[in-house]
C-alpha positions, 0 to 999 in steps of 0.5 A: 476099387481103389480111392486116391488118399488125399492129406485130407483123408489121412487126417479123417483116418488118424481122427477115426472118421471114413472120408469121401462118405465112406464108412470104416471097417467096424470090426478091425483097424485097417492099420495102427495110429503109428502106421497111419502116420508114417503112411501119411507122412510117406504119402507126403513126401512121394507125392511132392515128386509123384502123385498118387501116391496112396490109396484106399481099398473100397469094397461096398463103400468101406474102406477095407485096406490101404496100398501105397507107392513105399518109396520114390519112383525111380526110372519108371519103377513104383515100388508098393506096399499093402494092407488089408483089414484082418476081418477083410482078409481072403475075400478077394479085397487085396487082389482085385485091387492090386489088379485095378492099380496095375491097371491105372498104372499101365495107362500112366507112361511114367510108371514101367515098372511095378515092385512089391516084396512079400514075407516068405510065409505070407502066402496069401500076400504072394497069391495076390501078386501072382493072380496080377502077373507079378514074377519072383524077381529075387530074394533079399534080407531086411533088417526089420522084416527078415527075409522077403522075397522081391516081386515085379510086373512090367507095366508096358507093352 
């Protein structure tokens, strides 16, 4: 399932404490103090214009990963990233949850609109976007993660 991220649950995950009574995945981190950060910096800042703007991927009450909106929403489009915890990676977390965010989003009339980009090589990250009706929408370069190919999923009608 997934958990809105409140401010206050970014502090309790810089701080390496579950919130909301939840427990943290033992065996891996979910993510890197310094990504940890930025998300909640990122979070900060899109929510002043949009809300939610991230959330935890629970699965048997932990938190397995994160998936937040990566950019402000612009005309109907929400643009997100993802993660899973590596000892949590295959096993279905990521896909259920982008489905029941698809899901939130098709009963939310802001969002038209929803984007991802993957890795040329991350197939697994492409296989979730299929398994939830996202089509190849184009390819582009990025500066820091190279080529990525761009993905979307109409969330109307």
């Amino acid at each position: 399932m997934i958990i809105e991220l409140t401010s206050r649950d970014f502090e309790a995950l810089l701080k390496g404490i579950a919130p909301l009574h939840l427990r943290l995945v033992e065996d891996s981190a979910l993510a890197p103090p310094e990504i940890l950060q930025m998300l909640s910096r990122l979070a900060a800042d899109i929510g002043a214009e949009f809300s939610p703007a991230a959330w935890m991927i629970v699965e048997d009450g932990e938190i397995v990963g994160l998936c937040s909106i990566v950019r402000v929403p612009h005309d109907g489009n929400i643009h997100i990233g993802y993660g899973v915890a590596p000892s949590r990676q295959g096993l279905g977390c990521t896909t259920r949850a982008i489905g029941q965010l698809l899901q939130w989003a098709r009963n939310d009339p802001r969002v038209a609109l929803i984007s991802a980009e993957t890795g040329l090589e991350n197939i697994a990250s492409q296989r979730v976007l299929e398994r939830n009706g996202f089509t190849r929408a184009g390819e582009r370069i990025d500066a820091e993660d190279g080529p990525l190919i761009c993905w979307e999923v109409a969330t109307a009608g």
